[in-house]
TIVO-2410 file (N, C-alpha, C; in nm, 3 decimals):
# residues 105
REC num residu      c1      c2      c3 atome chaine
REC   1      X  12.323  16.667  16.050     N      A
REC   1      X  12.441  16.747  16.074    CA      A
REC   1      X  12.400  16.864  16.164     C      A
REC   2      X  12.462  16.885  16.279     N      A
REC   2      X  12.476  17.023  16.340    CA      A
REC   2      X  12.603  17.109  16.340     C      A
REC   3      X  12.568  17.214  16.343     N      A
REC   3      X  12.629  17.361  16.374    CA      A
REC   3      X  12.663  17.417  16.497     C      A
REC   4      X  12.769  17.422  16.553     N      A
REC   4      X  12.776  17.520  16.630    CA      A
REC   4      X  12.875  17.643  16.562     C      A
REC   5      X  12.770  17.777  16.565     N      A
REC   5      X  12.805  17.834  16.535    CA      A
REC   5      X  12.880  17.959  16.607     C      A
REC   6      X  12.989  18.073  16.642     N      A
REC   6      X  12.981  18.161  16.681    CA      A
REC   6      X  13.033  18.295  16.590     C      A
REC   7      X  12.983  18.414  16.583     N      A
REC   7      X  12.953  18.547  16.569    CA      A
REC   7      X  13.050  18.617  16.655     C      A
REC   8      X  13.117  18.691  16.611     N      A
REC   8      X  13.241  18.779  16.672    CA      A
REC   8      X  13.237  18.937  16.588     C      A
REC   9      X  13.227  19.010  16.655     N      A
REC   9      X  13.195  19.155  16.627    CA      A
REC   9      X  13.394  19.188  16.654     C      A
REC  10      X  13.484  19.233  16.579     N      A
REC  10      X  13.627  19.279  16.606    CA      A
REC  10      X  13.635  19.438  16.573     C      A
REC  11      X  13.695  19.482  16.658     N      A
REC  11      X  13.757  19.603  16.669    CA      A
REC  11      X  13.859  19.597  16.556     C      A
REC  12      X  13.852  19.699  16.458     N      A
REC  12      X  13.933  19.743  16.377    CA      A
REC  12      X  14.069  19.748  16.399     C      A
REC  13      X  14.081  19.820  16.527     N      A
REC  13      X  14.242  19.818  16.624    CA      A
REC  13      X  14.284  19.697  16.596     C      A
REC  14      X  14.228  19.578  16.634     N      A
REC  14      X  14.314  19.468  16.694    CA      A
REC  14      X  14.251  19.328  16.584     C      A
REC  15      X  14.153  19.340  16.461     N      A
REC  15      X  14.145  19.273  16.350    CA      A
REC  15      X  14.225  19.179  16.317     C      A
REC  16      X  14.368  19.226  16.265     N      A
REC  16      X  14.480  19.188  16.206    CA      A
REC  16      X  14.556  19.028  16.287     C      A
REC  17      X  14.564  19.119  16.421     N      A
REC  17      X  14.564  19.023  16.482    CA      A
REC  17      X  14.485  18.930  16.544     C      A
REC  18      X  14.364  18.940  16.548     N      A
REC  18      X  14.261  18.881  16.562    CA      A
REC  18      X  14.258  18.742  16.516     C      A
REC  19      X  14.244  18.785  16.365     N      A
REC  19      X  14.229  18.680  16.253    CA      A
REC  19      X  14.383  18.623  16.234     C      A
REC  20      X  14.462  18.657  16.309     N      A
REC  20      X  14.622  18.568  16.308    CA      A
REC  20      X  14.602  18.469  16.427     C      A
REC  21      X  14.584  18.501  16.547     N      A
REC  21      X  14.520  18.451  16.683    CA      A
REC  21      X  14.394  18.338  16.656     C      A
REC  22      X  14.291  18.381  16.595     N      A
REC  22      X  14.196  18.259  16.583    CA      A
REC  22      X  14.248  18.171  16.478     C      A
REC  23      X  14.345  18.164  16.354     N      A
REC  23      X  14.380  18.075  16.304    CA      A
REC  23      X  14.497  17.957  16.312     C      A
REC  24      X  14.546  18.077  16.423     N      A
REC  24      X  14.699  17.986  16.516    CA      A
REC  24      X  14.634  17.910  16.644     C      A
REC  25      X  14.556  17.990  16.701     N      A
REC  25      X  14.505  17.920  16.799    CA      A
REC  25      X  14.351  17.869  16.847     C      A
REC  26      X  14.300  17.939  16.820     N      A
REC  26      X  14.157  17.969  16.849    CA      A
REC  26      X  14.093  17.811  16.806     C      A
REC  27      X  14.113  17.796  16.621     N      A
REC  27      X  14.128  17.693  16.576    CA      A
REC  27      X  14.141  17.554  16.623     C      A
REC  28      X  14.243  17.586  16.704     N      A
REC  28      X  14.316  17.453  16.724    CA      A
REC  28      X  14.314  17.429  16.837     C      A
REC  29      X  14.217  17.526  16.956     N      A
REC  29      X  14.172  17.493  17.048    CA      A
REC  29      X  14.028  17.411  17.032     C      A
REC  30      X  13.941  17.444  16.917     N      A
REC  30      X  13.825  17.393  16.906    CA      A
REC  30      X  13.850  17.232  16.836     C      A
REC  31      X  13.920  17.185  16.744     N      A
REC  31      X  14.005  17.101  16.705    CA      A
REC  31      X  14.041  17.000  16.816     C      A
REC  32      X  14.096  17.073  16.912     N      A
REC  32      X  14.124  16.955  17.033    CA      A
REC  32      X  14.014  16.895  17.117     C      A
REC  33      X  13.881  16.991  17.122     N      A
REC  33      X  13.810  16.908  17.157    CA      A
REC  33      X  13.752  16.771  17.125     C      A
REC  34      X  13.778  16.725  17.021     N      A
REC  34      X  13.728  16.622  16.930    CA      A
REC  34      X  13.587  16.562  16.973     C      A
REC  35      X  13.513  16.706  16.939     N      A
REC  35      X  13.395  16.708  16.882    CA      A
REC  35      X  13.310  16.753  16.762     C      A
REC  36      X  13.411  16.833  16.691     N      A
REC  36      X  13.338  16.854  16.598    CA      A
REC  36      X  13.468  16.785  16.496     C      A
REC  37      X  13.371  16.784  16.379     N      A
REC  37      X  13.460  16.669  16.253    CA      A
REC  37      X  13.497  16.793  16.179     C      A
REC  38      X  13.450  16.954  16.123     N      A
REC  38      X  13.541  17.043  16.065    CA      A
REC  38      X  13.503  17.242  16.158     C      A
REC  39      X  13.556  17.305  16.083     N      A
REC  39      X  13.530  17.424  16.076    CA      A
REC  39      X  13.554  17.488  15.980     C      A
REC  40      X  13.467  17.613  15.983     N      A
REC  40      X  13.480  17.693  15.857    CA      A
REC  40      X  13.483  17.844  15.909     C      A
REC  41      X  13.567  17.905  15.869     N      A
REC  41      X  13.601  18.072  15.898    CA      A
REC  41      X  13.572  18.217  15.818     C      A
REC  42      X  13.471  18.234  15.855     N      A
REC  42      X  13.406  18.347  15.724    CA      A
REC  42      X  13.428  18.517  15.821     C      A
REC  43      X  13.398  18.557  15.730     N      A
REC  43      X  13.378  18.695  15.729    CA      A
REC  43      X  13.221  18.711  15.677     C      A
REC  44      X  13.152  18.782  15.799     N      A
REC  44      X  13.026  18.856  15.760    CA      A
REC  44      X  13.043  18.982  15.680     C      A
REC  45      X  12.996  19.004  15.533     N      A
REC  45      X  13.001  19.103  15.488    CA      A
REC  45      X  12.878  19.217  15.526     C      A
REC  46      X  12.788  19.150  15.504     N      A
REC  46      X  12.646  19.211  15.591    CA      A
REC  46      X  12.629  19.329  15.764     C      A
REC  47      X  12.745  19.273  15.783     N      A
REC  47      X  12.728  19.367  15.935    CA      A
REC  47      X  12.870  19.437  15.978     C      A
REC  48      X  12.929  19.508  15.863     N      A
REC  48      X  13.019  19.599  15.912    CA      A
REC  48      X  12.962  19.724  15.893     C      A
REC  49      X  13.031  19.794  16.029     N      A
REC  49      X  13.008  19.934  16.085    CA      A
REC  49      X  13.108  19.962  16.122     C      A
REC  50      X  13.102  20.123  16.165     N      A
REC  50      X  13.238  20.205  16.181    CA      A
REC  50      X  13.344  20.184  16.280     C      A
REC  51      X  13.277  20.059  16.387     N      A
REC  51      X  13.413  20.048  16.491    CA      A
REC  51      X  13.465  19.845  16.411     C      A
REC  52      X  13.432  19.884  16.344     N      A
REC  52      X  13.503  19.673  16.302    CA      A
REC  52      X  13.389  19.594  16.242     C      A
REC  53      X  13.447  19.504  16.162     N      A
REC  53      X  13.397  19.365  16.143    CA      A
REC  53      X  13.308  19.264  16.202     C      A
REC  54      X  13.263  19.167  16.120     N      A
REC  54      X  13.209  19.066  16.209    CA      A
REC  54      X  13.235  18.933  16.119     C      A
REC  55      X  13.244  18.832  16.205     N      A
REC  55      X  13.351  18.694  16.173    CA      A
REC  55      X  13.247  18.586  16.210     C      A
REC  56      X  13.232  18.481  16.143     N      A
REC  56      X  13.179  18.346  16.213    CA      A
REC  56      X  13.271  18.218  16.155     C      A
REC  57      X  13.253  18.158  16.268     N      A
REC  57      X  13.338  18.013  16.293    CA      A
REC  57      X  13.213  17.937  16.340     C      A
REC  58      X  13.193  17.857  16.231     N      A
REC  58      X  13.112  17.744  16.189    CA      A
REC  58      X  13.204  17.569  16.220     C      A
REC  59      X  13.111  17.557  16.332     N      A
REC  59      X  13.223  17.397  16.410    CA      A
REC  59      X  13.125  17.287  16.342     C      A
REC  60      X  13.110  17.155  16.299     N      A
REC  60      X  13.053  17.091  16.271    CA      A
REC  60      X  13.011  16.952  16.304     C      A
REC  61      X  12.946  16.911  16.310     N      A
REC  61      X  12.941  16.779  16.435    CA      A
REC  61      X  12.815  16.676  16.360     C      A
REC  62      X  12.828  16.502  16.394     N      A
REC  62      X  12.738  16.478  16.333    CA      A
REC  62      X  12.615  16.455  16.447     C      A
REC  63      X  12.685  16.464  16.582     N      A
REC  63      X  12.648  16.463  16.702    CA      A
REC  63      X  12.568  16.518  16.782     C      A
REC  64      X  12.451  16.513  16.803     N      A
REC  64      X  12.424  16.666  16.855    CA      A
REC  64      X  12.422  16.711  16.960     C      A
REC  65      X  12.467  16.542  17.077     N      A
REC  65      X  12.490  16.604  17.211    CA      A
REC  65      X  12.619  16.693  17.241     C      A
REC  66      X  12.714  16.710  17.122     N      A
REC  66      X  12.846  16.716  17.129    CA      A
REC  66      X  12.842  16.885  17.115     C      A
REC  67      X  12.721  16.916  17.058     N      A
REC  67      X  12.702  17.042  17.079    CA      A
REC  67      X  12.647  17.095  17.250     C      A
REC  68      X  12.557  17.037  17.296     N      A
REC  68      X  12.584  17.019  17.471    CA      A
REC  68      X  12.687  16.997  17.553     C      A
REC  69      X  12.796  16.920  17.509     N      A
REC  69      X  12.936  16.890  17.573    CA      A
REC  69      X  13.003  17.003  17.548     C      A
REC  70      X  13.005  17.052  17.422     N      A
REC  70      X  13.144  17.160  17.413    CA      A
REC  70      X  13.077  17.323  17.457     C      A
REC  71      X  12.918  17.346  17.503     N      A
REC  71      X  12.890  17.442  17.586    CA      A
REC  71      X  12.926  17.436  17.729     C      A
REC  72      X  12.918  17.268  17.818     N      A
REC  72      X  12.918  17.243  17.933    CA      A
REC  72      X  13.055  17.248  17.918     C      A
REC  73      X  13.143  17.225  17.868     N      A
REC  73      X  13.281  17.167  17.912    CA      A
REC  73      X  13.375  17.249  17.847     C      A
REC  74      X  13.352  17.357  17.759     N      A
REC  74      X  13.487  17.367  17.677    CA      A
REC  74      X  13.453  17.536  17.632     C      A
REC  75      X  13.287  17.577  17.613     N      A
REC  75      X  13.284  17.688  17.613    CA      A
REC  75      X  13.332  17.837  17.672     C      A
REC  76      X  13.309  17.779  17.795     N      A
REC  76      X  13.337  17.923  17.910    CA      A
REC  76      X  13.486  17.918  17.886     C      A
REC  77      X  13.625  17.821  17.883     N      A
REC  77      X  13.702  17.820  17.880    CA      A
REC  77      X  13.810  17.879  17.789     C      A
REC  78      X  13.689  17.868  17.647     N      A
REC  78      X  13.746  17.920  17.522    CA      A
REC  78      X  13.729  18.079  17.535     C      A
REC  79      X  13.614  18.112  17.561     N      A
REC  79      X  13.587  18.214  17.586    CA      A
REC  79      X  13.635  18.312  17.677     C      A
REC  80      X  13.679  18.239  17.776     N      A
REC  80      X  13.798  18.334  17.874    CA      A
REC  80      X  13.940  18.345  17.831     C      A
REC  81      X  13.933  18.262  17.706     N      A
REC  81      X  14.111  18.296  17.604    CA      A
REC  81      X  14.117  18.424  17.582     C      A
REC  82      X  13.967  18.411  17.465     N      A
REC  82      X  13.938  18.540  17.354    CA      A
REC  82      X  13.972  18.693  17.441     C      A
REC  83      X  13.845  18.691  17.591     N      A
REC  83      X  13.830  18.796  17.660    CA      A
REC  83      X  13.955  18.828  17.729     C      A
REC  84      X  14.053  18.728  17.740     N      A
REC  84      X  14.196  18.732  17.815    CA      A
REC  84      X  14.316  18.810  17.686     C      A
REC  85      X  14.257  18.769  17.592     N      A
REC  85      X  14.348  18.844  17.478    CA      A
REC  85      X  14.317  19.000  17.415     C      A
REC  86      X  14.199  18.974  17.430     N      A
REC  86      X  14.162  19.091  17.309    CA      A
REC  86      X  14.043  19.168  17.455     C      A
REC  87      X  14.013  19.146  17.526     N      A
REC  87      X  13.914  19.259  17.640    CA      A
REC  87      X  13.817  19.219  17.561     C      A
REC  88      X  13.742  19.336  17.605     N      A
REC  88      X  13.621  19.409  17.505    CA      A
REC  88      X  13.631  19.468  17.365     C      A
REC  89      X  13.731  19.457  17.311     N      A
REC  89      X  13.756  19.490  17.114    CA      A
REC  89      X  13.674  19.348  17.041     C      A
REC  90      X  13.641  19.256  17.167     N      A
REC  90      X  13.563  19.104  17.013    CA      A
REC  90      X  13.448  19.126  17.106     C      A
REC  91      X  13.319  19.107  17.097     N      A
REC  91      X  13.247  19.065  17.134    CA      A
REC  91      X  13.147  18.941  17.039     C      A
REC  92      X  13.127  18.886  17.065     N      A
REC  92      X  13.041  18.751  17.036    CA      A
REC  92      X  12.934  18.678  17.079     C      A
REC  93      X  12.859  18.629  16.985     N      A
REC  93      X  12.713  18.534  17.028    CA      A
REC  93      X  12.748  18.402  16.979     C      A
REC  94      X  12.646  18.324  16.999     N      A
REC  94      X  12.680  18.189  16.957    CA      A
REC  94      X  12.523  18.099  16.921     C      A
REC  95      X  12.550  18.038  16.840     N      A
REC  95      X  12.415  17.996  16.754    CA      A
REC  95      X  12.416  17.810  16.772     C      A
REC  96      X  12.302  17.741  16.806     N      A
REC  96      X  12.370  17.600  16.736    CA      A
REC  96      X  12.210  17.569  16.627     C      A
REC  97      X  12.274  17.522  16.529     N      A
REC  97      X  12.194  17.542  16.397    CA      A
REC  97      X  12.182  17.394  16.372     C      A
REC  98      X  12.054  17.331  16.329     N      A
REC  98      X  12.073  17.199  16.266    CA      A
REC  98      X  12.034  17.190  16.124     C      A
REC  99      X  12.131  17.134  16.034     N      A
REC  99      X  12.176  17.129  15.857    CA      A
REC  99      X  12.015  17.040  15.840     C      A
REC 100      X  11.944  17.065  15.800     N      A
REC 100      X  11.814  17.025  15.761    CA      A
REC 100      X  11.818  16.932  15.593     C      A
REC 101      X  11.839  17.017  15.502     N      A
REC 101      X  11.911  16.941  15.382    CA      A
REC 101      X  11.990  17.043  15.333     C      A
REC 102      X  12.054  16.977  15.241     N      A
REC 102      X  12.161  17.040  15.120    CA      A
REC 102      X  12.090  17.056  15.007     C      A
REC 103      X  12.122  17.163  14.942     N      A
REC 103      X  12.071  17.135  14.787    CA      A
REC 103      X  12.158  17.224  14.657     C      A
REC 104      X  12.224  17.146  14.599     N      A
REC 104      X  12.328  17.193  14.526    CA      A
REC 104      X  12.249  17.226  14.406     C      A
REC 105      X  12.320  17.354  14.332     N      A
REC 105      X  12.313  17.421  14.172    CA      A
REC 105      X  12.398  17.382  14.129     C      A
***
């Protein structure tokens, strides 16, 4: 299993809508690529400071070139949504992680 992961730092100002925007759309732009099989939408509790939040959207794939396709083909694109909506209030990194094992309690 791989991860593509991304990290979003939000401005307090524009949060609210933030997290209305990535679940109406953001979502369902990554969704259309049909490359990854889910996602998952967290909140970093670990790294808030006085100007906002920080968010990760965890894409999932069993694929791992599909994590190469949706940087070459679908990244810059998504990414000129976010920066087209919100400026400089999100900033973001992006991780791709491979699921090594599971181990349940």
């Amino acid at each position: 299993m791989y991860i593509y992961a991304e990290s979003f730092h939000v401005e307090f100002s524009i949060e609210k809508d933030w997290i209305h925007w990535v679940k109406e759309n953001l979502i369902s732009e990554l969704y259309q690529t049909n490359l990854f099989t889910k996602a998952i939408f967290c909140k970093v509790l670990s790294h808030q400071d006085e100007s906002g939040n920080t968010y990760s959207i965890q894409c999932f794939t069993n694929v791992k070139e599909n994590l190469s396709l949706f940087q070459t083909q679908h990244s810059d694109r998504i990414h000129q949504l976010i920066f087209k909506k919100f400026g400089a209030k999100v900033l973001f990194f992006t991780s791709e992680i491979e699921l090594l094992e599971t181990f349940k309690f």
